[in-house]
DRENKERO-413243 format. One record per residue (C-alpha): residue in three letters; x negated, y negated, z; residue number from 1. Coordinates in steps of 0.5 Angstrom, whole numbers, plus 500, padded with zeros to 3 digits. Layout:
% DRENKERO-413243
r,east,north,up,k
Ala,X,Y,Z,NUM
...
//
This chain:
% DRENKERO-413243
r,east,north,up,k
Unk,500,500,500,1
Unk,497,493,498,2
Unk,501,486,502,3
Unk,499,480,505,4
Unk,500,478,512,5
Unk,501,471,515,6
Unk,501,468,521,7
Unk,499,462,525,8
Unk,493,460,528,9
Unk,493,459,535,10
Unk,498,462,540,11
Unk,498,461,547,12
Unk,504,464,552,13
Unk,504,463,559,14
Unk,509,460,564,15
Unk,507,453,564,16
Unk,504,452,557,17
Unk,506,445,555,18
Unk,502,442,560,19
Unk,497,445,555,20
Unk,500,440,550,21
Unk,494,435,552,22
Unk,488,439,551,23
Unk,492,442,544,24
Unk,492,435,541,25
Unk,486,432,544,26
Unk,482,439,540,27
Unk,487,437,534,28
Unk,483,429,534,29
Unk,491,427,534,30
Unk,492,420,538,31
Unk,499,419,535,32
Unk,505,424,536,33
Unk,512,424,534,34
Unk,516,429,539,35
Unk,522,432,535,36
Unk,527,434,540,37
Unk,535,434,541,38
Unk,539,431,546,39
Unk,540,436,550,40
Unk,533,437,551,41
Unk,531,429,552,42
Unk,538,429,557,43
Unk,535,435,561,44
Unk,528,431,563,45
Unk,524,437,561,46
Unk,520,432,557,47
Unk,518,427,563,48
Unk,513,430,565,49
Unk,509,432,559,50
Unk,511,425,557,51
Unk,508,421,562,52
Unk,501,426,561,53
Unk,501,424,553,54
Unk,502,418,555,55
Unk,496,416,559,56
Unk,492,420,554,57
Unk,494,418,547,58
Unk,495,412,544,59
Unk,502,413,542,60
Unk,508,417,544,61
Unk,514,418,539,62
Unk,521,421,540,63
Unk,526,423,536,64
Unk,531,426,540,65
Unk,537,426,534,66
Unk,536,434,531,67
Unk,543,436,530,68
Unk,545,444,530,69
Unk,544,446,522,70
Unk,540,440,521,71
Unk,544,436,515,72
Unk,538,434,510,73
Unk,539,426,512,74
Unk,538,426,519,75
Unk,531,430,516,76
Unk,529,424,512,77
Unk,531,419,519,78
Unk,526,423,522,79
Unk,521,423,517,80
Unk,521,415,516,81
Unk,520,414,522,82
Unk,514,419,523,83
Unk,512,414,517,84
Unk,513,407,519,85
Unk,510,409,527,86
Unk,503,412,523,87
Unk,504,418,526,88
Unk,499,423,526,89
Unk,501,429,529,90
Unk,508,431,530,91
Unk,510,437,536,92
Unk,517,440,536,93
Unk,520,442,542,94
Unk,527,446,543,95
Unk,531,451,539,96
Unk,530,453,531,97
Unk,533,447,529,98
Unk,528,442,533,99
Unk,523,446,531,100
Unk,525,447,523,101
Unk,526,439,523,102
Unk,519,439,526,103
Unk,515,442,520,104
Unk,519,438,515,105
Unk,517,432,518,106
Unk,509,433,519,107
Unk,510,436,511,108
Unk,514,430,508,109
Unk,510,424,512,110
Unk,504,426,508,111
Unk,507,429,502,112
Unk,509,426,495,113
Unk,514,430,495,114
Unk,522,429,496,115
Unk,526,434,500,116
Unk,530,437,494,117
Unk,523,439,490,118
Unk,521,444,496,119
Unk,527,448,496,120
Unk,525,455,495,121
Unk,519,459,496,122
Unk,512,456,495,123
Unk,514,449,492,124
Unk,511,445,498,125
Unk,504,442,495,126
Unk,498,438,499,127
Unk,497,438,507,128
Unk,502,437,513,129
Unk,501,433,519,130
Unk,497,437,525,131
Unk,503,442,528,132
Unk,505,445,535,133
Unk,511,448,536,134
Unk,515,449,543,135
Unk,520,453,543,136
Unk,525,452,550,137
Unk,529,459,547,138
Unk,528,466,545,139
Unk,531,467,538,140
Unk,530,464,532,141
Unk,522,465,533,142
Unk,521,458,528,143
Unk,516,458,532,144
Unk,511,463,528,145
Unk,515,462,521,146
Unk,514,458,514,147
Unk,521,457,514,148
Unk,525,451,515,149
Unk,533,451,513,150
Unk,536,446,512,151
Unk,544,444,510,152
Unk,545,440,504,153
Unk,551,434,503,154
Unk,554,440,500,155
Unk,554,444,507,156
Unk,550,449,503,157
Unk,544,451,507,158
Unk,537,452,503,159
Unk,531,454,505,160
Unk,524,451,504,161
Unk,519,457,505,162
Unk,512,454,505,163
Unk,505,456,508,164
Unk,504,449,510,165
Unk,510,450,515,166
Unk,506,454,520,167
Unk,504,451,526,168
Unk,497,450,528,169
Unk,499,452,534,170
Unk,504,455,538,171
Unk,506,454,546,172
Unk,510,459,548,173
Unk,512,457,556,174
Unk,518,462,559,175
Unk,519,457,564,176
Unk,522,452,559,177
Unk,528,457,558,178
Unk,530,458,565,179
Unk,536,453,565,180
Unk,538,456,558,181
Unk,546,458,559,182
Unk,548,465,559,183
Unk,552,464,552,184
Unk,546,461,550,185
Unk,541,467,552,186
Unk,546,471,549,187
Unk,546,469,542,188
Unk,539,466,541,189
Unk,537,474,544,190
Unk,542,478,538,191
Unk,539,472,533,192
Unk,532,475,535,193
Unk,535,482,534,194
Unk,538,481,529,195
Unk,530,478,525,196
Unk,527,484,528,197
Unk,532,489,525,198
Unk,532,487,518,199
Unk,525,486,518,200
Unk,524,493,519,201
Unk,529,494,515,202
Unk,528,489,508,203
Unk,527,492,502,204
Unk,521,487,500,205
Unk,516,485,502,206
Unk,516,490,508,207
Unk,509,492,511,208
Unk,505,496,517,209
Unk,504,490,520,210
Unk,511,487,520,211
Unk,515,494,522,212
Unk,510,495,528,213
Unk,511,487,530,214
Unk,520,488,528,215
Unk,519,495,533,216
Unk,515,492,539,217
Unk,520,486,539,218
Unk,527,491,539,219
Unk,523,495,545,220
Unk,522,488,548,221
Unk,529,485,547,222
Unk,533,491,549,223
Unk,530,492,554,224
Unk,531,486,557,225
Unk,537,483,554,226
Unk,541,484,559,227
Unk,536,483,566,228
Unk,537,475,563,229
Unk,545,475,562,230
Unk,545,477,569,231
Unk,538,473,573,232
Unk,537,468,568,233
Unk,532,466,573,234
Unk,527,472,572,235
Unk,520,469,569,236
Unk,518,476,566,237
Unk,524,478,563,238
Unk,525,471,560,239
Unk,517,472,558,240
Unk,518,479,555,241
Unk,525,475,551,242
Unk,521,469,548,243
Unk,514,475,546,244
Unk,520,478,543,245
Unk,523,473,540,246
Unk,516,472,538,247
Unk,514,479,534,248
Unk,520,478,531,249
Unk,519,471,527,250
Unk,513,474,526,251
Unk,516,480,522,252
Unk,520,478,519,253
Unk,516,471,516,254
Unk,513,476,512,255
Unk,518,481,511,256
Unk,525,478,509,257
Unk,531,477,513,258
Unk,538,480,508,259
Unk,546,481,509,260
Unk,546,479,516,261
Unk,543,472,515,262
Unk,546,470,508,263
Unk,553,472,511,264
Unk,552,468,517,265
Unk,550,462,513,266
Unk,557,460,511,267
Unk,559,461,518,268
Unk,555,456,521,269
Unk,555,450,516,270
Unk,563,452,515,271
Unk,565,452,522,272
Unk,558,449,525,273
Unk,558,456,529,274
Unk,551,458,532,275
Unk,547,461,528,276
Unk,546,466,533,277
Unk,552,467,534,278
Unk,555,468,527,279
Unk,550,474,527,280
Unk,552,477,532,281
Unk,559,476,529,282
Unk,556,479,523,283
Unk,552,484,525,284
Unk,555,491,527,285
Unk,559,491,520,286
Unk,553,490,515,287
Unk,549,496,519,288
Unk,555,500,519,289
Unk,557,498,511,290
Unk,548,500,510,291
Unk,549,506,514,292
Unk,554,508,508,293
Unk,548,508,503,294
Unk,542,509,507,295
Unk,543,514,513,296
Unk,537,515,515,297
Unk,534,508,514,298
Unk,535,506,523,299
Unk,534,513,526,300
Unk,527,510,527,301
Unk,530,504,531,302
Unk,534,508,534,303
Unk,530,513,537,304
Unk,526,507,540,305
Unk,530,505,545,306
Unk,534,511,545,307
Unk,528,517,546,308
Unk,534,522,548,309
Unk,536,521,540,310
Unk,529,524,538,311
Unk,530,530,534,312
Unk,537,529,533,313
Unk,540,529,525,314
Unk,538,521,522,315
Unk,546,520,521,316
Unk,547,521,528,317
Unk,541,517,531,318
Unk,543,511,526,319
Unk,550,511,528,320
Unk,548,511,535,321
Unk,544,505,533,322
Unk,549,501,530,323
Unk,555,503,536,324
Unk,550,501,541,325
Unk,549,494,538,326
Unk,556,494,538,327
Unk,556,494,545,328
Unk,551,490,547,329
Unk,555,485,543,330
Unk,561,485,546,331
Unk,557,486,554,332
Unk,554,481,554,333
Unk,561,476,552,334
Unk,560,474,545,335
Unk,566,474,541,336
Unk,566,480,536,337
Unk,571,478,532,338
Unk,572,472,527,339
Unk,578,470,529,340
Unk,575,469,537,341
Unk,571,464,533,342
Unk,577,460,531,343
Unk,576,462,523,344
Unk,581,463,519,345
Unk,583,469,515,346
Unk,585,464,509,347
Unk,578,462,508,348
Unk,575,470,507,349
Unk,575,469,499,350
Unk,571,461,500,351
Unk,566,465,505,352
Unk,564,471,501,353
Unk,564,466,495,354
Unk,559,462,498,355
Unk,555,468,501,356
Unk,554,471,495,357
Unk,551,466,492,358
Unk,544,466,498,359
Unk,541,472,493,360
Unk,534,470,496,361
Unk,537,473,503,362
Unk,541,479,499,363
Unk,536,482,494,364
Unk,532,483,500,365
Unk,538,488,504,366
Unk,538,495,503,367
Unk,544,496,500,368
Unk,547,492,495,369
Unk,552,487,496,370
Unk,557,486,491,371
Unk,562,479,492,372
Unk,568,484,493,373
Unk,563,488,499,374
Unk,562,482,502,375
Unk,569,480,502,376
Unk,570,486,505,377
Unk,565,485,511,378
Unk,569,478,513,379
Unk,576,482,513,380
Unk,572,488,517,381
Unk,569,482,522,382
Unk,576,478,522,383
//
């Protein structure tokens, strides 16, 4: 087998790890920072303390604390405008996928010629990008270890920008940060790694040795410990095995692509401004199960990770036990497991799957092929 395997530079985890965030910048030569952050973080006092460190060390800290959920395409380019008219040369983002992704496009943008709608796609970034350290302060998305960055359109479509340039120089991981997290919060972020990890293992491109050994740990590490945070949120070591989860995931799956779960997530969540997280959940169980149909043997190897006692059991049934078992802990955990729980229409199935299909960059990448009436059938099999 002959791949490419890409990641980021520098990765550092401890509780504590954004006081680190001085001694990162001073390495980095930086003298002028933007923080990209949302207003639930700034609101929170978390950035504070690190505030009052940068400040006494750099010549100028930035904040930009407007990143909405699913960041719409102008609220990108308010942030990069800023960067630029402040002559930013570093940019840090600090919270969930949705600061982070904004993060990596402003530190691209401010230096770049390029606009935004030229770099839609894969590879189409060209030139530097401003020094880049990414916090997370949730365990799902791991954007902190991947070249993507989504974004959503005028249009509310969502589109990608997948780019080298878009991985960090170095990323903070600080299980602290995600003590206060909500249960809700835990739950969706933690499915949304499980689900990173699943089809990473499970992609039909691009799929290698690195990517399946980093998409196995960090099913082991989220099973494992997803339902110790729901119910002691304030455990720091089962909050630090989430974030390394959440980690391996983004890792594997930056390199081996998502597929079904995520491109009929999408238009949930820019129809219905539902977390991504969640969305997934919702979407989960019914693509495993219409997968299984094809590719029975496919999650025998998942399943008998974190469940040893399905070893030497036939392939089918070891993977239907994975697919019922995510099933459960979906529903243990209070996610809603039906799209009408979410409030969404059942008019609106036939617009979903019409949009849905359209994301074949996500598709082409599922082990089994997804028509526009399979993908309808999985929003009435979810409603």
């Amino acid at each position: 087998m002959t791949f490419t395997f890409e990641t980021v530079r520098r990765i550092e985890c401890q509780p504590g790890a954004i006081a680190q965030l001085v001694r990162v910048l001073r390495d980095l030569a930086c003298r002028r920072l933007l923080i990209v952050t949302d207003p639930g973080i700034e609101k929170s006092g978390l950035l504070q303390g690190p505030i009052s460190a940068l400040t006494s060390e750099l010549d100028a800290v930035v904040v930009y604390a407007k990143v909405q959920a699913d960041p719409p395409e102008q609220m990108v380019l308010e942030a990069v405008e800023l960067a630029r008219r402040e002559s930013v040369d570093a940019v840090a983002g600090i919270g969930g996928g949705s600061s982070l992704d904004t993060a990596k496009l402003v530190a691209l943008l401010s230096r770049s010629p390029q606009q935004l709608d030229d770099i839609y796609g894969i590879g189409l970034a060209r030139g530097p990008r401003l020094p880049l350290v990414l916090i997370p302060t949730t365990a799902g998305t791991g954007s902190e270890v991947t070249p993507i960055a989504i974004v959503t359109t005028p249009s509310l479509e969502k589109k990608g920008v997948v780019a080298p340039q878009l991985l960090p120089d170095v990323a903070l991981l600080d299980p602290e940060l995600t003590l206060g997290l909500p249960p809700h919060v835990t739950a969706a972020t933690g499915i949304d790694a499980m689900v990173h990890a699943i089809e990473a293992f499970t992609s039909k491109h691009l799929k290698n040795p690195i990517s399946d050994a980093l998409a196995m740990q960090a099913l082991k590490l989220l099973h494992a410990n997803m339902r110790t945070v729901m119910v002691d949120g304030q455990n720091i070591a089962a909050r630090q095995a989430m974030l390394e989860g959440s980690l391996m995931a983004g890792m594997a799956f930056a390199n081996a692509p998502v597929a079904a779960v995520h491109a009929l997530a999408y238009p949930l969540g820019a129809r219905f401004h539902l977390p991504h997280g969640f969305c997934n959940a919702l979407m989960l169980p019914h693509v495993l199960a219409f997968n299984i149909e094809a590719k029975p043997d496919l999650y025998a190897p998942l399943a008998e990770a974190i469940f040893p006692e399905t070893i030497g059991r036939s392939r089918p049934e070891a993977s239907r036990t994975f697919v019922e078992e995510m099933k459960r802990l979906g529903a243990e955990v209070n996610l809603p497991i039906r799209l009408r729980d979410a409030d969404v229409p059942e008019s609106v199935l036939p617009e979903l799957a019409a949009d849905a299909i359209k994301i074949e960059r996500l598709l082409r990448n599922n082990p089994r092929t997804v028509s526009l009436e399979d993908a309808l059938r999985l929003y009435r099999e979810a409603w």
